[in-house]
N, C-alpha and C positions, 0 to 999 in steps of 0.2 A: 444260385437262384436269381431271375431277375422278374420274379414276382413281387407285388406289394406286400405279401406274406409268404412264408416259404411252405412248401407241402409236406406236412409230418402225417405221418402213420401211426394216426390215433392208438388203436391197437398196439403197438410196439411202443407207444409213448406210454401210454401206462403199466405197460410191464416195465420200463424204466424210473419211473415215479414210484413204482413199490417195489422195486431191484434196491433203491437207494434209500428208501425207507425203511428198509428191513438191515441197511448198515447203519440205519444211524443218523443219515443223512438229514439236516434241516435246511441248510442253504444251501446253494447255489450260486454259483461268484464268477462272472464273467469278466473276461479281461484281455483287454488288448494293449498295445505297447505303441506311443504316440513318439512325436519325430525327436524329442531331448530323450528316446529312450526309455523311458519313465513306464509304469505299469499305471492304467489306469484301471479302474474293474465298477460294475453294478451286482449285485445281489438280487437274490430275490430266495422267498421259500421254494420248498422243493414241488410244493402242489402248483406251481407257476411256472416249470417248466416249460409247458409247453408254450406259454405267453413269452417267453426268453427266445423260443427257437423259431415260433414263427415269424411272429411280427417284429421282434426283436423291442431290449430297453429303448427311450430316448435318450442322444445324446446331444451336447451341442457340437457344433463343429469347432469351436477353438479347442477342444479334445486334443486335435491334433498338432497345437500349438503352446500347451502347457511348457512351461522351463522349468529348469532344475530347481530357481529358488521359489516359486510358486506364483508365478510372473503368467503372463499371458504374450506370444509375440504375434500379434494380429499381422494378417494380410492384404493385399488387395482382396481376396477372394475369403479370406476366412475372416469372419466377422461376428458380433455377438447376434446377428437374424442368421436362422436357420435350426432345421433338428435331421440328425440322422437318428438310425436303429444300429444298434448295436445285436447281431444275432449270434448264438450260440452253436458250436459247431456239436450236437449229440453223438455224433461216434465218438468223437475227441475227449470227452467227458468222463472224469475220473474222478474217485470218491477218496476224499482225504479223513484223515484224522478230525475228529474235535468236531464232530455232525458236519463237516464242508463236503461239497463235490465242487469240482474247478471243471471249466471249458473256453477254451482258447473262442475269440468272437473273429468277425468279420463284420464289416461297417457297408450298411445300406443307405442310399436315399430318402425319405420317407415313399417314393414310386416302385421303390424297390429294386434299383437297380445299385450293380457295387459301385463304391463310393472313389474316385479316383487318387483320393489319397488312404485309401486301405494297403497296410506294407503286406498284411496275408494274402490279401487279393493280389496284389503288385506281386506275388513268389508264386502263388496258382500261375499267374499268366506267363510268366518266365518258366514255369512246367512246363505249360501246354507248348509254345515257342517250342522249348528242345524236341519236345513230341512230335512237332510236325516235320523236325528234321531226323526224326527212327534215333532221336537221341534220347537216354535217362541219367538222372542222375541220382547220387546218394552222397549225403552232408552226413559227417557226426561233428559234436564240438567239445571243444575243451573248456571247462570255464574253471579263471582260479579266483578264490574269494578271500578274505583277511579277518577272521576273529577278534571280534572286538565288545568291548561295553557296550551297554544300550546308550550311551549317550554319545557312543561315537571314538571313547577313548582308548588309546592303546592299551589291552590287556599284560597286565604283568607279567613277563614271561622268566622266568631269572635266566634262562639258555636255552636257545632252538637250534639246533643240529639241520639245516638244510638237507632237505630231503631225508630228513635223519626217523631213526623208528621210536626215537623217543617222542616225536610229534605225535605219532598215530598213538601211541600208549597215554600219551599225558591227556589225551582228548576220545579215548575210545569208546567212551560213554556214546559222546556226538556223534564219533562214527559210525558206531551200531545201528544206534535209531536211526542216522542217513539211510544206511543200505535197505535196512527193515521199513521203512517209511517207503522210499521209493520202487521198494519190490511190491508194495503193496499199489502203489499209485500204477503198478507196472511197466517201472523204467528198471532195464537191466543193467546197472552199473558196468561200464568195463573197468574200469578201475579208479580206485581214489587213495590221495595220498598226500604227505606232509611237504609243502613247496619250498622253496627259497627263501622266501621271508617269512620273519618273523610270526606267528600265528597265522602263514597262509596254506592254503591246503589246493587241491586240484580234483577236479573229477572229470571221468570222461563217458560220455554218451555211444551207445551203439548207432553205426549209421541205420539211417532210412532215408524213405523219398523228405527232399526240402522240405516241405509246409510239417509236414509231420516230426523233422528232427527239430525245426524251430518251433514247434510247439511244445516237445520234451525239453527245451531249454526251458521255458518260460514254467514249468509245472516241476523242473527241478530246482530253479530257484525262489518259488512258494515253500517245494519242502525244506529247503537248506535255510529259509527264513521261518518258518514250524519249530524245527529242530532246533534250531539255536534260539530262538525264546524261552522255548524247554528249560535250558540252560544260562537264563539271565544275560545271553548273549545277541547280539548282531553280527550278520555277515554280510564286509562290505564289499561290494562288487565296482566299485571308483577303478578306476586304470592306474590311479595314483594314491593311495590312502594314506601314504609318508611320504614326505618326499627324502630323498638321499636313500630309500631302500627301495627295493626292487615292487617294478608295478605287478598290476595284474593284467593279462591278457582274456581273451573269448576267440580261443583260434579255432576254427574249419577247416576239416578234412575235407574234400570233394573227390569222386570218383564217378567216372562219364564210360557210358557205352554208346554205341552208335548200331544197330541191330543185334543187340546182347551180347555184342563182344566191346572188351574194355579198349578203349582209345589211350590208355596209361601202358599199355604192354599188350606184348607181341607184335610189335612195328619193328619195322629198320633202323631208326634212330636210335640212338645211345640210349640205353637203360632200357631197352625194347618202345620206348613209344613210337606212337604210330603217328600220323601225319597231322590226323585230327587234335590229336593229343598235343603236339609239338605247337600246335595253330591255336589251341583252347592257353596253354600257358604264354604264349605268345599276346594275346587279344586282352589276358589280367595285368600281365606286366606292363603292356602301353599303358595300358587304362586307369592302372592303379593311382597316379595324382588327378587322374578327373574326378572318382568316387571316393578317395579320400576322406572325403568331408562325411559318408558314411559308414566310415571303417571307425573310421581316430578322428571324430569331429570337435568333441567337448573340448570346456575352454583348460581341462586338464590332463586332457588324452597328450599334446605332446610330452608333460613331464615322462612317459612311461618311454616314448620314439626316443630312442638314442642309441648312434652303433656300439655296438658290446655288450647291450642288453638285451640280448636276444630277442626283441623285439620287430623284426623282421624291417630296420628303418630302412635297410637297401635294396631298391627295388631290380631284381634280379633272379636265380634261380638254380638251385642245385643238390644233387645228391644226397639227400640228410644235410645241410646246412641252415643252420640254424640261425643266423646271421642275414638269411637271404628273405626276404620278404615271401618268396613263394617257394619251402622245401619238398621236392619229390621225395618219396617212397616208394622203395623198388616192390612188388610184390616176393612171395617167395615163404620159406617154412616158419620163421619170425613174424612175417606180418600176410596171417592167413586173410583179414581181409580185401590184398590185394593191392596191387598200385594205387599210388592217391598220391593227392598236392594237399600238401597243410597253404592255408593264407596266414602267415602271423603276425600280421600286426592290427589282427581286430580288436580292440579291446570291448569292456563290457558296458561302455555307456554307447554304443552300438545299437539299435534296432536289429534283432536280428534276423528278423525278415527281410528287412532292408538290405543290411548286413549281405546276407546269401543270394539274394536279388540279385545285387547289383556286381557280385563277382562270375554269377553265373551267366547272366547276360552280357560280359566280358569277355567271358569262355567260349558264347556262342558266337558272339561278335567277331572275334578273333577265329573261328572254325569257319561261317560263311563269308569270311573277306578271303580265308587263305592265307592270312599271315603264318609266320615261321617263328617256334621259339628261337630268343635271342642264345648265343654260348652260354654253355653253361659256366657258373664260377666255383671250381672246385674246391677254394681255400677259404678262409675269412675274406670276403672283400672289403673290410677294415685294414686287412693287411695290405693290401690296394696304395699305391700312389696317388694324389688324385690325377694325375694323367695316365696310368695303369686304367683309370676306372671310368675315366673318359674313353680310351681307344676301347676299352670291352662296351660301353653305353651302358656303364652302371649308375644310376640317380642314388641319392642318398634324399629318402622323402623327406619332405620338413615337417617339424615337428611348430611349428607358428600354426594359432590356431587362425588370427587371419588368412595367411595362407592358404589354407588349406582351406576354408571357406569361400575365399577370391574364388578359386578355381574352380570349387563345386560349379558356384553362382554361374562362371561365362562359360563353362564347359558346353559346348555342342554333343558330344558323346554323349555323357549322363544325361543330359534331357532328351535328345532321343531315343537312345536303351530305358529310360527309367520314368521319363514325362517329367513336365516342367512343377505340375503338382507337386508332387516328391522331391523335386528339387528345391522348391519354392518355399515348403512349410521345412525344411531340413536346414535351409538359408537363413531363415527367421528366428530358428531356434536357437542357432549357434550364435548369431551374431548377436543377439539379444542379449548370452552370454556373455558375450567379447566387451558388450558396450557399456553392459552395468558395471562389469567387477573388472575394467579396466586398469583401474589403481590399486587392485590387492594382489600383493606377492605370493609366494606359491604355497608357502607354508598355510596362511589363510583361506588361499585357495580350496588347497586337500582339505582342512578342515570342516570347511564350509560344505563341502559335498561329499565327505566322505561315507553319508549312506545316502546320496541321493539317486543309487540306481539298485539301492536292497527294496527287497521286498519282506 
């Protein structure tokens, strides 16, 4: 809508206002995700709905500049004058436990027009883009989180068995209400289960179109922060929450048609991709240290990048390789939902609108220039020499969170795929990070933010 107020269907508003009444419902909690990742949200009762969806809350716009430690990083353009609206998406709207309904928002002007630092608007317009080239896409995601005390601290554990089934039995309680909580929110779990580290666990999301899987992230982890209060607990979504044990990741599946046939299979290329397909992984893999900065930008995100931690730190691409920043999946009887590329080295202090933004507009990028996926690497490319990994044009991403900021900042690619807005308040956040807690090591670090991206 780019009305001063948006046009709701009086009539269908109040069947939704006594839909949600008749569960229970007394608020209503809006919320969107600002450039440190962070959840911000308003409230209101449920007879105020429709005051939520038209005209939307006010908000201010350093919204979009909040940091982890509850900092503000001001801009040229973002300042304490100004107010947006914050409006509520009503199809998107889903009734939780404990009298709540949640609804993912989008950010207006007070004229009504989208807000150009909105990351949901920012994943609509990267929709419509593949739209007008007969392209669709479908995101699911991974997200792995770490059980912990409410104050942050590591949970007792006397023995965690990796991936072992004594995780899911020592904690079944939690997993029950997960599934039961989010069947009811209407997210259908594909599956979840006991991770690598120590009280970490994994779930995974059914694809759908972009804006609508990055909204089941954000409404899966309300309920996975529900559930674990239940239980005197938090779940920390940091990329890093110990350091010396294994991080957590927020990986994405992606899968592209181009006239409702898949660009991942039935091509000529190895593994059946098609041209498009070969062009789409091609255009991530260049692109990958431009947007960097909102993949793995936080000042903790490199602790997790490192080769051998499957963390995807080598940017290249192959067969079920796990090792490789971007793994293909072949279609086939295993994997009914068809060929796909995982991105793995998102983690979860991410935007994940942003997040899928900006690798989808890489995909496209890469499919209208005509670029060629690079060779593929069929082994560890840790196993790699570095001049093996030179002649193949394997990077090894850095894990400096300078770095990986520099580069956002002068990238010419990410500002024109993504706009300079986007880049600008994502620049501020980070570095803000970089410049305060410049002198604390890592250990302090993870401490310091180990639930500063739970909800």
């Amino acid at each position: 809508m780019t009305e001063a107020t948006a046009v709701i269907d009086e009539t269908a508003l109040n069947l939704k206002i006594s839909e949600l009444q008749n569960k229970g419902v007394r608020i209503v909690i809006g919320s969107m995700i600002n450039a440190s990742g962070i959840a911000m949200a308003k409230s209101v009762p449920v007879a105020r709905l429709g005051a939520f969806s038209r005209s939307g809350m006010g908000t201010a716009p350093v919204w979009d500049v909040f940091t982890i430690d509850g900092g503000i990083a001001l801009t040229d353009k973002i300042t304490p004058v100004g107010d947006r609206r914050l409006r509520i998406d009503l199809e998107a709207l889903r009734a939780l436990s404990g009298g709540r309904a949640w609804a993912p928002t989008s950010i207006f002007t007070q004229d009504g027009l989208p807000a150009s630092t909105c990351t949901r608007g920012l994943l609509k317009r990267i929709e419509d883009q593949l739209a007008e080239k007969n392209l669709t896409a479908l995101v699911g995601h991974e997200l792995e989180f770490v059980l912990v005390n409410p104050d942050g601290r590591a949970l007792d554990e006397s023995y965690w068995t990796p991936y072992g089934l004594s995780g899911l039995l020592d904690r079944a309680a939690f997993v029950d209400d997960l599934v039961i909580e989010m069947a009811a929110a209407g997210i259908s779990l594909e599956q979840v289960h006991a991770e690598y580290g120590c009280s970490q666990f994994e779930f995974s999301l059914p694809p759908a179109s972009p804006v609508e899987s990055a909204d089941s992230v954000i409404l899966a982890k309300i309920i996975v922060g529900i559930v674990a209060r239940k239980y005197n607990l938090r779940a920390s979504f940091s990329p890093s929450p110990f350091p010396g044990s294994v991080g957590s990741g927020a990986h994405q599946h992606f899968s592209l048609a181009r006239n409702g046939s898949p660009i991942f299979a039935g091509g000529s290329n190895v593994h059946g991709i098609t041209d498009d397909g070969g062009a789409a992984i091609g255009g991530i893999i260049a692109g990958l240290p431009d947007v960097q900065g909102f993949l793995t930008g936080s000042i903790v995100s490199g602790l997790r990048l490192a080769p051998g931690a499957w963390s995807g730190a080598f940017a290249c691409w192959g067969l079920e390789n796990r090792e490789a920043s971007v793994r293909f999946l072949a279609g086939g009887p295993s994997n009914p939902h068809g060929a796909n590329i995982e991105v793995k080295i998102i983690d979860p202090s991410a935007n994940v609108y942003l997040a899928s933004a900006a690798v989808l507009a890489l995909a496209l990028d890469g499919i209208t220039s005509g670029r060629s996926a690079p060779a593929e690497i069929v082994g560890d490319p840790g196993a790699l020499s570095e001049e093996e990994r030179n002649e193949a044009g394997v990077k090894i991403l850095s894990g400096d969170p300078k770095t990986i900021i520099d580069a956002l900042d002068t990238s010419r690619l990410a500002r024109q795929l993504l706009g300079d807005d986007i880049v600008d308040i994502t620049v501020a956040v980070r570095r803000h990070e970089q410049v305060t807690f410049a002198g604390e090591n890592i250990e302090a670090l993870a401490d310091k933010f180990r639930l500063a991206w739970s909800i």
